[in-house]
Steps between C-alpha positions, in 0.01 A plus 500: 500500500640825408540821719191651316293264549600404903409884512167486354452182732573697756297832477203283414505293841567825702191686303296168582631511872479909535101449353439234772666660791221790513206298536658272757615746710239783465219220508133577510638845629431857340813710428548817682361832299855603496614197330176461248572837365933425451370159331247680252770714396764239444393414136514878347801562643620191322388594206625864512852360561494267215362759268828722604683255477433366180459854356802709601759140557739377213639228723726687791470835312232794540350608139279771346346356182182428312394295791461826705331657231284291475400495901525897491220462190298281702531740806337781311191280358477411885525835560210595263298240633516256187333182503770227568504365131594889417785500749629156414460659090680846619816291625499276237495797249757723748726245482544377135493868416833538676673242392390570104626866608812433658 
């Protein structure tokens, strides 16, 4: 088995074992209030750090391309209140422009 694959082994039986553990030890329990609201906001803050990631990351280095024009475009239609199919359109259209342009 190669290194790879012991780590995919690996980070599947700890997700498995991490999705267990809260139900065994919280029980038939409710969370705190404090707690319920840190867990609702776990998953958009997730997804806002993969979105920066993935938009201004070229492997270890920080860039400025059509990616970011593109999320600046899709700012703006958010912005203006655009239905989502407009916003997802506006970056789309923000970023191809660039790179035609540059």
């Amino acid at each position: 088995m190669s290194e790879a694959w012991l780590v995919v082994l690996l980070c599947g039986v700890g997700t498995v074992m991490l999705k267990g553990l809260g139900p065994a030890v919280v029980g038939g329990r409710a969370l705190p209030p404090r707690a319920t609201r840190m867990v609702a906001l776990l998953a958009p803050t997730m997804l806002a750090a993969l979105v920066v990631t993935q938009t201004f990351a070229d492997g270890e280095e920080l860039v400025l391309d059509a990616r970011a024009a593109g999320i600046g475009a899709a700012l703006l239609a958010l912005a203006a209140r655009a239905p989502f199919l407009v916003v997802i359109a506006a970056a789309a259209g923000g970023a191809a422009l660039t790179r035609a342009v540059t």
